[in-house]
DOTOR-157288 format. One record per residue (C-alpha): residue in three letters; x, y, z. Coordinates in steps of 0.25 Angstrom, whole numbers, plus 2048, in hexadecimal, padded with zeros to 3 digits. Layout:
N
+------+-----+-----+-----+
| type |   X |   Y |   Z |
+------+-----+-----+-----+
|  ALA |   X |   Y |   Z |
...
+------+-----+-----+-----+
END
This chain:
392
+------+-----+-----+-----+
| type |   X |   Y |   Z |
+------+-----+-----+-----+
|  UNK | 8E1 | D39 | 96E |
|  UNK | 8D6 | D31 | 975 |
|  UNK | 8CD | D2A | 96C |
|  UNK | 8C1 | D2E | 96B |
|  UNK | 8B9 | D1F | 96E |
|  UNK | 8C1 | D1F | 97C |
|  UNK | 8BF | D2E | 97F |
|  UNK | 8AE | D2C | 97B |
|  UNK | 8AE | D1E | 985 |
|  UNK | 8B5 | D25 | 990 |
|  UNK | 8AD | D31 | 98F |
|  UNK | 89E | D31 | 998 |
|  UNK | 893 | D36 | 993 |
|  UNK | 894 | D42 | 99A |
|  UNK | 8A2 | D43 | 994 |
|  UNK | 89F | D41 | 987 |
|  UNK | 896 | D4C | 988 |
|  UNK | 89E | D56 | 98D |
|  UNK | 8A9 | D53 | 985 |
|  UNK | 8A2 | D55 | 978 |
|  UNK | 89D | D63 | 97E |
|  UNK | 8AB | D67 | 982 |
|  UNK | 8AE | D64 | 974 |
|  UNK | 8A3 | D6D | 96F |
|  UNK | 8A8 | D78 | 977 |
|  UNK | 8B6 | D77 | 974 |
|  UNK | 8B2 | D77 | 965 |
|  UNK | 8A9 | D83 | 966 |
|  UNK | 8B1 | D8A | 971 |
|  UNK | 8BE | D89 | 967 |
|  UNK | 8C0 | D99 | 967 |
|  UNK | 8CB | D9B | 973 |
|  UNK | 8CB | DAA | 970 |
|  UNK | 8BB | DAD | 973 |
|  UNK | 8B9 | DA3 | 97F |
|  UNK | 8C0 | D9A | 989 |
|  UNK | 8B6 | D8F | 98A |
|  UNK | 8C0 | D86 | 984 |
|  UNK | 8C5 | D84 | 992 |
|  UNK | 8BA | D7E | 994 |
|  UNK | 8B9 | D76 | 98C |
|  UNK | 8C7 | D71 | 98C |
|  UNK | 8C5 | D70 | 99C |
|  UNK | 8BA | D68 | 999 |
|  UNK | 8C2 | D5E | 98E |
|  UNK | 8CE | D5C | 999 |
|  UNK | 8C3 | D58 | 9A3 |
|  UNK | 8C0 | D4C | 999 |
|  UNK | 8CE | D48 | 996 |
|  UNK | 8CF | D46 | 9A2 |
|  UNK | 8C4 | D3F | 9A5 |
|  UNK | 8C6 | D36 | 99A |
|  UNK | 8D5 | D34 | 9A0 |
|  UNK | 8CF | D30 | 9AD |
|  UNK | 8C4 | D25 | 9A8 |
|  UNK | 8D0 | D1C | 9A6 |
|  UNK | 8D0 | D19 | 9B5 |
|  UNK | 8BF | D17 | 9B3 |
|  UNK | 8C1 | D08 | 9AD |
|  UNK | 8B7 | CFE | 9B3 |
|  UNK | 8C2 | CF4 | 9B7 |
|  UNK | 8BB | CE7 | 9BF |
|  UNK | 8AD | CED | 9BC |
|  UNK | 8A5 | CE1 | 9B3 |
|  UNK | 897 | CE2 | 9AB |
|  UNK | 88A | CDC | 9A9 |
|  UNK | 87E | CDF | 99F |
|  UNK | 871 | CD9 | 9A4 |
|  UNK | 866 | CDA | 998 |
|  UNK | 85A | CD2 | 998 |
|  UNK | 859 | CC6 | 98B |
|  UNK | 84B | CCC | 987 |
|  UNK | 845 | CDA | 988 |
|  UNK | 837 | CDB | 980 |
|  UNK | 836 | CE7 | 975 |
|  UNK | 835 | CF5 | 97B |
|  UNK | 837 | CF0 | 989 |
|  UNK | 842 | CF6 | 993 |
|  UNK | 84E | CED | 993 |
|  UNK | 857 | CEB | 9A1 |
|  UNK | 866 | CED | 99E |
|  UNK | 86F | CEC | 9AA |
|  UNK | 87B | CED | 9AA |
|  UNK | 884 | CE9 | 9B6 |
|  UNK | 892 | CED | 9BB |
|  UNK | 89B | CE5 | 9C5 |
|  UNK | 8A6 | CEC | 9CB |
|  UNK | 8B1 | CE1 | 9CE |
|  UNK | 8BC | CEA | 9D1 |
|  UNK | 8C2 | CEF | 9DF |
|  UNK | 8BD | CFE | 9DD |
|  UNK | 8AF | D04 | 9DB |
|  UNK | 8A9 | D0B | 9CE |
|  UNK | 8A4 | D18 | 9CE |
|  UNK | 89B | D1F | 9C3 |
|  UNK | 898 | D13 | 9B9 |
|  UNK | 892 | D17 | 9AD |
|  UNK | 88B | D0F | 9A2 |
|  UNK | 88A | D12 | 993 |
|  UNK | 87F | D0B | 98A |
|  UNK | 882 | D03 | 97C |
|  UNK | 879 | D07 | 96F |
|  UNK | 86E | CFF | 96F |
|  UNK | 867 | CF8 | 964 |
|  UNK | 85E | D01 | 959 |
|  UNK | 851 | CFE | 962 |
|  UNK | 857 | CFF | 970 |
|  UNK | 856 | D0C | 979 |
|  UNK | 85B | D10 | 987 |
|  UNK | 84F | D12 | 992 |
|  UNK | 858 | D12 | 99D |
|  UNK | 868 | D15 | 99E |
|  UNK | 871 | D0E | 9AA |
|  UNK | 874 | D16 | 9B5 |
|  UNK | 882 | D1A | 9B8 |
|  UNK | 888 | D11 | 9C4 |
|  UNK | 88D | D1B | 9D0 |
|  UNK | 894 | D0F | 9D7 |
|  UNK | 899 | D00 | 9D3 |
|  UNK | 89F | CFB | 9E0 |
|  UNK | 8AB | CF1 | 9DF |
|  UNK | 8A6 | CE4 | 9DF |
|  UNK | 897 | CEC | 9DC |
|  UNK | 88E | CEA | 9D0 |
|  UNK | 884 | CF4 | 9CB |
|  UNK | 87B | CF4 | 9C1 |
|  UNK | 874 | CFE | 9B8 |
|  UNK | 868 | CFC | 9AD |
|  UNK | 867 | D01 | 9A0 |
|  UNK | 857 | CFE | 999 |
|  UNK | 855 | CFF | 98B |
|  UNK | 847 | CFD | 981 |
|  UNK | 849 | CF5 | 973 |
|  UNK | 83F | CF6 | 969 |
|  UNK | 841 | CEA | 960 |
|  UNK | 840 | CDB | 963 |
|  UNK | 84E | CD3 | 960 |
|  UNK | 85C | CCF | 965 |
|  UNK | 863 | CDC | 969 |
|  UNK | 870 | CDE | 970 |
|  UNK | 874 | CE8 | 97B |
|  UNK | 882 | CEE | 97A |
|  UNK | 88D | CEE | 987 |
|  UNK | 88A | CF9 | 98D |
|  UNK | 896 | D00 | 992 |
|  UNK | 899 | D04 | 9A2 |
|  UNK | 8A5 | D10 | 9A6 |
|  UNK | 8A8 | D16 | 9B2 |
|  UNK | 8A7 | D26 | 9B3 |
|  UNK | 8B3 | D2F | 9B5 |
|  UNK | 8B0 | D3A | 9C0 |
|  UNK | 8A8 | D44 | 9BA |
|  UNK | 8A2 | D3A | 9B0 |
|  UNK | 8A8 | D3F | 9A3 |
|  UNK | 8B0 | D32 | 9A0 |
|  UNK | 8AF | D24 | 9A3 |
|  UNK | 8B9 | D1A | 9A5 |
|  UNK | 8BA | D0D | 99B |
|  UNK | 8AD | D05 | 99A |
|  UNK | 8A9 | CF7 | 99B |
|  UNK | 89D | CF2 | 992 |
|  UNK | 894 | CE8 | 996 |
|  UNK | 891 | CDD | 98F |
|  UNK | 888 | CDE | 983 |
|  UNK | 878 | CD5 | 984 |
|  UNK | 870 | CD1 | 97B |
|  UNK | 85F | CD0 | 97E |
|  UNK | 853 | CCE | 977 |
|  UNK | 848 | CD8 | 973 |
|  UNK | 83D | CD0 | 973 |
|  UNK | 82D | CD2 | 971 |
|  UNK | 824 | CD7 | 97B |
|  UNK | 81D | CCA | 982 |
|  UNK | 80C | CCF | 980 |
|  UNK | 803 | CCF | 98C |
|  UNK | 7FC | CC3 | 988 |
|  UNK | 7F5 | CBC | 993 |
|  UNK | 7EC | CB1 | 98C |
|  UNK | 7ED | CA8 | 980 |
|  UNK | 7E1 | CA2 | 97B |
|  UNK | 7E4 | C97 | 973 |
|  UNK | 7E2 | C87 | 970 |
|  UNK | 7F0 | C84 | 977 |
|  UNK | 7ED | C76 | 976 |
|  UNK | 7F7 | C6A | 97D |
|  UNK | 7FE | C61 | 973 |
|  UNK | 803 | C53 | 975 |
|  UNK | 813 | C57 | 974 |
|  UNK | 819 | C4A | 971 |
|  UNK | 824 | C48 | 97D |
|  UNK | 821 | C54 | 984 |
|  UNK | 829 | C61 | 988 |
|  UNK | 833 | C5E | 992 |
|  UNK | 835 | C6A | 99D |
|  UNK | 827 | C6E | 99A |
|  UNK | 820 | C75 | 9A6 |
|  UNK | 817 | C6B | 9AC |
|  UNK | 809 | C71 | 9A8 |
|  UNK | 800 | C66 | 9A1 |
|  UNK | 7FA | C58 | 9A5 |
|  UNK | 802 | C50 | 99D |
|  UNK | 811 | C51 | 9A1 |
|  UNK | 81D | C45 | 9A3 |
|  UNK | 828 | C46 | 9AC |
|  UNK | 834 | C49 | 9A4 |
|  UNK | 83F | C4A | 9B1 |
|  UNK | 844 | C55 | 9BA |
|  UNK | 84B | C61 | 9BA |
|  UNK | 851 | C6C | 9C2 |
|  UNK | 848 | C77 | 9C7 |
|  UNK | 846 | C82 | 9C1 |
|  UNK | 841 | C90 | 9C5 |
|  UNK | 830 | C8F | 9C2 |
|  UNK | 82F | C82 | 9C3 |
|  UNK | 824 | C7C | 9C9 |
|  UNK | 826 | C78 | 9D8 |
|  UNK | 81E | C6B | 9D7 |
|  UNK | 825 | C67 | 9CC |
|  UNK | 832 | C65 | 9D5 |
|  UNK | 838 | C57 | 9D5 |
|  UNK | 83C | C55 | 9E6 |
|  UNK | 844 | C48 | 9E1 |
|  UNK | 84C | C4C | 9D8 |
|  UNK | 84D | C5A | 9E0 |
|  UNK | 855 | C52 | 9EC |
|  UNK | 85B | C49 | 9E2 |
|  UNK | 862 | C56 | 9DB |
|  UNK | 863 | C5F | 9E4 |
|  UNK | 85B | C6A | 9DD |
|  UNK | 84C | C6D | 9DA |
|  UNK | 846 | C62 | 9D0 |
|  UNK | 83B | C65 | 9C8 |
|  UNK | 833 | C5A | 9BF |
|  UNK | 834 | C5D | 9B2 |
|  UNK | 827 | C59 | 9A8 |
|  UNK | 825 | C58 | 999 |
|  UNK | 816 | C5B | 995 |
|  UNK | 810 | C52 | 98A |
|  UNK | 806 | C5C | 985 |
|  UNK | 808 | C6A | 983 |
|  UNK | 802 | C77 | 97E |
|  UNK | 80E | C7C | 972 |
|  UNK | 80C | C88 | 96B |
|  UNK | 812 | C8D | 95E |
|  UNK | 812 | C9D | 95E |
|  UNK | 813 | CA5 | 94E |
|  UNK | 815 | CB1 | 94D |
|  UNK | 812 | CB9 | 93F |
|  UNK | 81E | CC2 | 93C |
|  UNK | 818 | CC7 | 92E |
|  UNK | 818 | CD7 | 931 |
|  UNK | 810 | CD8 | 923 |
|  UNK | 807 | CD4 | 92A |
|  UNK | 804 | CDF | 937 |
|  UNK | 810 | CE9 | 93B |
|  UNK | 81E | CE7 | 941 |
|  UNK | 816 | CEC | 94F |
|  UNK | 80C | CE0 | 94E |
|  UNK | 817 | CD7 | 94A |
|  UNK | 81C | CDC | 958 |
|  UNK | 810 | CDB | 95F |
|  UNK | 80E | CCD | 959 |
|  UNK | 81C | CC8 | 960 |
|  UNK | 818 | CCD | 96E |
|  UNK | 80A | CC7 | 96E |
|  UNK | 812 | CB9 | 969 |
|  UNK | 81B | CBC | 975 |
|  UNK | 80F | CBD | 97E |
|  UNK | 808 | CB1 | 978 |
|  UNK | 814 | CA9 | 97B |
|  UNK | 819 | CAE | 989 |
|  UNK | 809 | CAB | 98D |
|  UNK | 80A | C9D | 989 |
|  UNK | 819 | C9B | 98E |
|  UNK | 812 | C9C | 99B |
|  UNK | 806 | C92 | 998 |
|  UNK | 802 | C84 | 994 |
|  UNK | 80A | C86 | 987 |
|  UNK | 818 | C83 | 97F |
|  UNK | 81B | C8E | 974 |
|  UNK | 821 | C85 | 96C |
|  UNK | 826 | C8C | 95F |
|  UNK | 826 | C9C | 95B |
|  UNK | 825 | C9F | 94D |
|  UNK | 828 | CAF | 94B |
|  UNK | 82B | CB1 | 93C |
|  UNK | 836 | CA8 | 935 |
|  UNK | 83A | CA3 | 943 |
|  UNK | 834 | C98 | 94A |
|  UNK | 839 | C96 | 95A |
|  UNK | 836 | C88 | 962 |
|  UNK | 833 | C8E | 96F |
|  UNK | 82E | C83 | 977 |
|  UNK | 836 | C81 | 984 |
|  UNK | 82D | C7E | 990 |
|  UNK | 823 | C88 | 995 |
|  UNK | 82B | C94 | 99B |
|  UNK | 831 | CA3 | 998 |
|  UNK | 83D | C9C | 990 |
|  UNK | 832 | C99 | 981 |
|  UNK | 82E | CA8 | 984 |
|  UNK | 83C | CAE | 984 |
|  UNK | 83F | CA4 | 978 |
|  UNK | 833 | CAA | 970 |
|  UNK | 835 | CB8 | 974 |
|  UNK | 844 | CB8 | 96D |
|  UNK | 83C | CB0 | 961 |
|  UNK | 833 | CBD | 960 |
|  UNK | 83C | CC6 | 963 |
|  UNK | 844 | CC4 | 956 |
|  UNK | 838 | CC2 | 94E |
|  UNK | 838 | CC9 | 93F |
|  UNK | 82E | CCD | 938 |
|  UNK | 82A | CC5 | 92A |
|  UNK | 823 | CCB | 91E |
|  UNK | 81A | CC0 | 91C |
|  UNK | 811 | CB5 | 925 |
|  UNK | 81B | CA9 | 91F |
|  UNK | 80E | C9F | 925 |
|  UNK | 815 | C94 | 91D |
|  UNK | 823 | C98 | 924 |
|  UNK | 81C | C98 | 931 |
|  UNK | 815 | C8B | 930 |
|  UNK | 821 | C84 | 92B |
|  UNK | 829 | C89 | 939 |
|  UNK | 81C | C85 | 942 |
|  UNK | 81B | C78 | 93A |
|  UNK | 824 | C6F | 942 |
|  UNK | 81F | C74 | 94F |
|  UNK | 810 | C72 | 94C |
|  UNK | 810 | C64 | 950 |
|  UNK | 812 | C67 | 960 |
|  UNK | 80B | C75 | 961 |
|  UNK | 7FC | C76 | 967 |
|  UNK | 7F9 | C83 | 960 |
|  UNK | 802 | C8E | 959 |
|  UNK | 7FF | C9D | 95A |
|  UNK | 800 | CA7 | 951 |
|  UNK | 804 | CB5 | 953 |
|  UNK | 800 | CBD | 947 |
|  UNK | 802 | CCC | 941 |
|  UNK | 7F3 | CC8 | 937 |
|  UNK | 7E9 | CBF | 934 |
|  UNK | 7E7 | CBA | 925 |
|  UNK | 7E7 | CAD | 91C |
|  UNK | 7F7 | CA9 | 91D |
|  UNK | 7F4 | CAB | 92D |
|  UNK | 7E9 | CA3 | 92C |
|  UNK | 7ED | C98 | 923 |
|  UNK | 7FB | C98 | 92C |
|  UNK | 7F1 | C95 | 938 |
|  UNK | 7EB | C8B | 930 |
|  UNK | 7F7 | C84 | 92D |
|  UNK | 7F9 | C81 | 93A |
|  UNK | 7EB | C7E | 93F |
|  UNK | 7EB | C74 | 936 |
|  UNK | 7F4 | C6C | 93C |
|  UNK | 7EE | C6D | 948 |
|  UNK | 7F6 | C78 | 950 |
|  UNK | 7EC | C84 | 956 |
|  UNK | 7EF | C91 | 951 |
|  UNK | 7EA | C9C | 95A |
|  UNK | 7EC | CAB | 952 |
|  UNK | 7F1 | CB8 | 957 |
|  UNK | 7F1 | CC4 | 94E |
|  UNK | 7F8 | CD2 | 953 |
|  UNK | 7F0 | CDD | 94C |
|  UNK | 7EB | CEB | 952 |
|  UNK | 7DD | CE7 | 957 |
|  UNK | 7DB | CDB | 960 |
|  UNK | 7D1 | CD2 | 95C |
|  UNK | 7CD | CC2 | 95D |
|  UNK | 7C7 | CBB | 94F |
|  UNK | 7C4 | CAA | 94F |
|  UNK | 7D2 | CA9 | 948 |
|  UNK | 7DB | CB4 | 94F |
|  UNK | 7DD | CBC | 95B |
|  UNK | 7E2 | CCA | 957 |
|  UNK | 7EC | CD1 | 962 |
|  UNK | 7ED | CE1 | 962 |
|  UNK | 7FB | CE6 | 95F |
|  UNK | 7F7 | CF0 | 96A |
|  UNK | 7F4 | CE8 | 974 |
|  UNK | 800 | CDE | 972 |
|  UNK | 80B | CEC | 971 |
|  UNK | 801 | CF2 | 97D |
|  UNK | 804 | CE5 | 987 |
|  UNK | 7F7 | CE2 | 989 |
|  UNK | 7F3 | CD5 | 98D |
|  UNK | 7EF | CCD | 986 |
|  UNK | 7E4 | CC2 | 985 |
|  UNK | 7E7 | CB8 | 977 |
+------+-----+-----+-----+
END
């Protein structure tokens, strides 16, 4: 007897269907005397044995795979997933079908792969599966797995998987377009070496190879001839403009939607000064404190994004705990903001604590109604989830 795992990955979809109805029928039509629509049904059985017999010859010998998935997706926004299929042997393949793995709890399907009509010998082909998830974190996509359809479509031959991929779920990056704050330049003590060149106060720290976005005036025609590739002057500023960014985790505090809203607007905050004068430096979120400073380009956004992306939530503002983690970065930061889900005294004395040492605190506060006090800005929930821009 065939087993049952072979017999249900050989069958298609539409065999699987209309092997359970034939088995319906057969077990209602079982009176031979009243009715010869056993016949049927039997006729129908033999043609899915047969079927099944034929799908050996269906193997996907010489035909390789490819999952293409992106690192990061931001919650509740469509995800690419292609999957490509590289026929090396000497014959071409018909009627490719693809079957999809369970995704994870928050994960949904918004578009399936189409079935391949034709993958040429020495072809490729590619097909695209989309998907939605709905909560931030690591997650981890299944192989998907790839047949070739029998004629008639009933069964499938043996099936290759792809290979499995991990990605991010990260938060959504706000709309913000302007950050008002007292980002003041700070003498940083031997400069940052690979810094983009943007200040007045910047030493010649060598050369390197050129690199896409560069900037042209900055190539080295020496050392360009001397090497026999683009050149580009390489500078360490003495004086920057470092940020530390905090974010308040204490759900307590506000809702689990306004913690949410919270880690988009810090997202937006810190993508807005990658592309400025300043360094993020460190990112505090919780019990986990990130150094994020690598020069002024996409590669500190990505790094915070997978810091907020695996964000908890706390039960409690912990300002002791949060000063202790921002304490060893204070003596190089020109101001540190503060993302946070209330206004009270631990907020307050927490801004105190580091005023006084002579850091600028500038303070956010996600609540339902947008407002700006002397102390605080307050940022609408609504108007961060809406995508609105946003003017800080």
């Amino acid at each position: 007897m065939l087993r049952l795992s072979w017999v249900f990955a050989r069958l298609s979809r539409e065999g699987r269907a209309l092997s359970s109805m034939a088995s319906l029928s057969l077990l209602f039509g079982a009176d031979l005397s009243r009715s010869e629509s056993h016949l049927l049904v039997l006729a129908t059985l033999s043609l899915i044995v047969a079927a099944l017999l034929f799908s050996r010859g269906y193997r996907l010998a010489a035909v390789s795979t490819r999952l293409g998935v992106p690192q990061r997706v931001a919650v509740g926004d469509e995800i690419n997933i292609e999957i490509e299929l590289a026929n090396e042997g000497p014959r071409d393949r018909h009627q490719l079908r693809t079957e999809l793995p369970l995704l994870p709890w928050d994960g949904k399907f918004t578009e399936l792969p189409a079935d391949i009509e034709l993958l040429p010998r020495g072809g490729k082909r590619r097909v695209t599966a989309r998907a939605r998830f709905s909560a931030r974190g690591a997650h981890h996509l299944d192989p998907f797995r790839v047949a070739a359809l029998v004629p008639l479509g009933i069964a499938q031959g043996a099936y290759l998987e792809t290979p499995g991929a991990s990605f991010m779920v990260v938060p959504k990056v706000a709309r913000v377009t302007s950050v008002t704050a007292p980002f003041n330049r700070r003498y940083q003590p031997g400069g940052v070496a690979g810094a983009s060149r943007t200040g007045d106060a910047t030493d010649l720290a060598g050369v390197r190879p050129y690199r896409a976005g560069d900037a042209l005036r900055d190539l080295h025609a020496r050392s360009w001839a001397r090497h026999g590739e683009p050149m580009v002057r390489q500078y360490q500023e003495e004086y920057f403009t470092r940020i530390g960014v905090v974010v308040d985790t204490d759900v307590t505090a506000a809702s689990p939607a306004h913690l949410e809203a919270a880690l988009s607007l810090c997202a937006g905050i810190i993508a807005k000064l990658c592309r400025g004068e300043a360094l993020v430096d460190v990112l505090i979120t919780g019990e986990h404190a990130e150094h994020l400073a690598l020069g002024r380009h996409l590669a500190s956004l990505e790094r915070a994004l997978d810091v907020l992306a695996a964000a908890g939530e706390s039960h409690d503002f912990g300002s002791d705990r949060l000063l202790g983690q921002l304490e060893p970065h204070l003596g190089r930061l020109s101001s540190v903001v503060l993302v946070a889900l209330a206004w009270d005294a631990a907020r307050a004395a927490f801004v105190s604590s580091i005023e006084a040492r002579g850091v600028a605190v500038v303070v956010f506060v996600v609540s339902d109604d947008a407002e700006r006090t002397p102390r605080v800005t307050h940022v609408s929930r609504q108007a961060i989830a809406g995508g609105q821009e946003l003017r800080l």
